[in-house]
N, C-alpha and C positions, 0 to 999 in steps of 0.2 A: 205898484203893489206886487210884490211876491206870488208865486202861485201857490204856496203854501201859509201867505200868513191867514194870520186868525183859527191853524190848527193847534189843536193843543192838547194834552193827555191832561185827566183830571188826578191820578196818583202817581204815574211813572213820570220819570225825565224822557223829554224827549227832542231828541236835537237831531237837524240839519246840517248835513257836510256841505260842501261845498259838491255845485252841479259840476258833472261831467259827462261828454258829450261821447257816450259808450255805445263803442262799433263789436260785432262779435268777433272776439280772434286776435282782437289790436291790443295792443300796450295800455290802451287808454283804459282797460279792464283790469289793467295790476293797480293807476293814476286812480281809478274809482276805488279802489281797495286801499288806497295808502289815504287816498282822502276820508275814510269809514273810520278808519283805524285811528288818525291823527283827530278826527272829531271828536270819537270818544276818549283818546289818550286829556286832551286839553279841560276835561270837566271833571276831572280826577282819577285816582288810581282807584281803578278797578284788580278783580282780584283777577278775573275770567273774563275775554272776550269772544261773544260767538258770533263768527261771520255766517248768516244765513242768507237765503235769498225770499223773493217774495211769496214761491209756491212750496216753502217748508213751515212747517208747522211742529212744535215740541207735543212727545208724546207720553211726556211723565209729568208727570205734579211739581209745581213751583219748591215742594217742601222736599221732594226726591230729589231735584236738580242742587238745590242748597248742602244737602248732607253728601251726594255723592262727592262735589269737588270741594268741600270740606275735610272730607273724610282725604281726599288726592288731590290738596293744592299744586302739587307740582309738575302733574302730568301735563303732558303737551299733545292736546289730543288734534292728533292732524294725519292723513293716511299717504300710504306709499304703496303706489302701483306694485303688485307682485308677478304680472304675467310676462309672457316672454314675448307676447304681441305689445305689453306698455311697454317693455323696454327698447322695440325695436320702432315704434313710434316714436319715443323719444330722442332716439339716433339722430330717424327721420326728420323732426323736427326743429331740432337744433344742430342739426350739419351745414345749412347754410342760410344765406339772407333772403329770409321772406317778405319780401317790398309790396306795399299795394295794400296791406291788410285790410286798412278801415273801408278798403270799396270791394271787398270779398263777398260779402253778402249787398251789394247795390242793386235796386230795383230795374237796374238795366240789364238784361242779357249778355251784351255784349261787353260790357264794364268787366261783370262776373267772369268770364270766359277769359277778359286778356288779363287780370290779375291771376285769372287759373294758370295760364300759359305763361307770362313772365317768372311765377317762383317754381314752376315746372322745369324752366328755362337755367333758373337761379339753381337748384338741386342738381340739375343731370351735371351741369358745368361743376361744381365745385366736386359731382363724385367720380367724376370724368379725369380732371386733374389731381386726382387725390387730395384735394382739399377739406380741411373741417374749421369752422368758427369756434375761434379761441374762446377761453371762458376763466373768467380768476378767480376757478375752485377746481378742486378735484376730482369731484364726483359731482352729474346731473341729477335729478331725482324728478318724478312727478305722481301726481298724484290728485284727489277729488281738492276742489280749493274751499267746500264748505269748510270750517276749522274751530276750534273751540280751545282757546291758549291763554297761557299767562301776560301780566302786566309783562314781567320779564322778556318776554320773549315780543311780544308788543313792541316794546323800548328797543330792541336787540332790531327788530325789521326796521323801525322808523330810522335807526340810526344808518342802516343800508340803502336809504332811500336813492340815492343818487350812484350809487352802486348798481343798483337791479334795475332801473330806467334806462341807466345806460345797458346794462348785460345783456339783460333780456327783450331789448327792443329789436325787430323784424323778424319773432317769434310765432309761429301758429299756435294761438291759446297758450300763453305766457304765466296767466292765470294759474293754471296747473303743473307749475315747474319750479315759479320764484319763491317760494315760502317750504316747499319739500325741498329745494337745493341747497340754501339756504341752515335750514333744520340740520341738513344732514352732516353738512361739512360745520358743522358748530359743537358748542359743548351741548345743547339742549337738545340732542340728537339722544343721549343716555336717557332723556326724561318722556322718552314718544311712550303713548300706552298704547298698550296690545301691538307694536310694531312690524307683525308677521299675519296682524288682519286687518285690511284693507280699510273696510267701511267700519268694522268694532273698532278700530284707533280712531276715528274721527265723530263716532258715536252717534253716525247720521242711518236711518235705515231707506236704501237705495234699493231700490230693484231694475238690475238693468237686463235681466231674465226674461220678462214680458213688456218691457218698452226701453226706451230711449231719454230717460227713464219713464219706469211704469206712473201709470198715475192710482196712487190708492184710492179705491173702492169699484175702480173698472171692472173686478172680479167678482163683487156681491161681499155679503154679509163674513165673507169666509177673511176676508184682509182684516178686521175689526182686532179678530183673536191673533194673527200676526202681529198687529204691531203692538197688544197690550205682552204680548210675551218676550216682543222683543228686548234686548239691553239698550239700545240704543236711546236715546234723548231727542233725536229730531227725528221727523221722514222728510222724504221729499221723491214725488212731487203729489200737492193735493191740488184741485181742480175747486170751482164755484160751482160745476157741474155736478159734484159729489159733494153736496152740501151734509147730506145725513152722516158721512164717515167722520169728516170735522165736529159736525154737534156732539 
């Protein structure tokens, strides 16, 4: 028996992807996203799909969310790093092969330390030699990987699927590269909203100001009137600990 049967939603659809065994940092974290994606692609066409995670929570009305992307079917709300530190992380992270991933965060010490020190190993050498990891696109791009996109653009990533598994494997955080790389060098690059503001194109309200990210309501009653003013449609991150800011 399933560890999820016998759950069920009494008016929404709600379906189960296929399990994946998600390491933070690994490939297996874009495999968790294509299998999300292909879940929902298979039970019909939807108009909008939004990748959330478990500590984001929507913070407009079912009825505001319907007329905004009605009102802009065709936006591709998805964000692109603007700072001169993402870009030079991203250098860093796709210049060469990062081997070891999925035992980067291992409960061993010692595990963690020598996959630290092998893609330590793997970087100095390739920037040593002057080496960089080929890539078959033009332009890298990254960005938050929460995202909020069309069918179109949905159909447009599943058909790269074997494309970006292979590209973007022995990648640190892969997650935040393959779907902004992708976008960019595509024609659905003309349709990014707000594309010169980070978190307003992907329409999540993040604060990475007071944390890693901040958790809303850490501050008291004053984040409430934040996030009802904000544009944004999601936040993230909310806590069980701040039960009163979610009610």
């Amino acid at each position: 028996m399933g560890i999820y049967d016998g759950i069920r939603a009494h008016k929404a659809g709600l379906f189960f992807a296929e399990r994946i065994d998600v390491k933070w940092g690994d490939i297996s974290q874009i495999k968790a996203e294509y299998a999300v994606f292909e879940c929902a692609r298979s039970h019909g066409v939807y108009s909008r799909y939004h990748l959330i995670s478990g500590v984001d929570m929507p913070i407009k009305s079912q009825d505001y969310i319907h007329r905004f992307f009605n009102a802009n079917p065709d936006f591709e709300c998805i964000s692109f790093s603007q700072e001169e530190q993402d870009e030079e992380d991203l250098r860093r992270k796709t210049s060469h092969y990062a081997f070891f991933l999925r035992h980067a965060k291992s409960r061993k010490k010692i595990v963690r330390e020598m996959v630290f020190i092998m893609n330590l190993i793997s970087y100095r050498l390739y920037k040593a030699l002057h080496l960089r990891r080929t890539y078959p696109y033009e332009t890298l791009k990254k960005g938050t990987n929460w995202v909020s996109i069309t069918n179109n653009l949905v159909e447009y990533l599943l058909s790269k699927k074997e494309e970006v598994l292979r590209s973007f494997n022995y990648i640190l955080s892969a997650d935040e590269i393959y779907k902004q790389t992708i976008v960019w060098n595509s024609a659905f690059r003309k349709n990014v909203f707000l594309p010169d503001d980070e978190y307003g194109a992907c329409l999540r309200a993040i604060d990475w100001q007071r944390g890693t990210p901040y958790c809303w309501g850490d501050d008291g009653i004053s984040d409430v009137s934040l996030l009802r003013s904000s544009h944004a449609i999601f936040a993230r991150k909310f806590s069980s600990k701040n039960m009163w800011i979610i009610e």
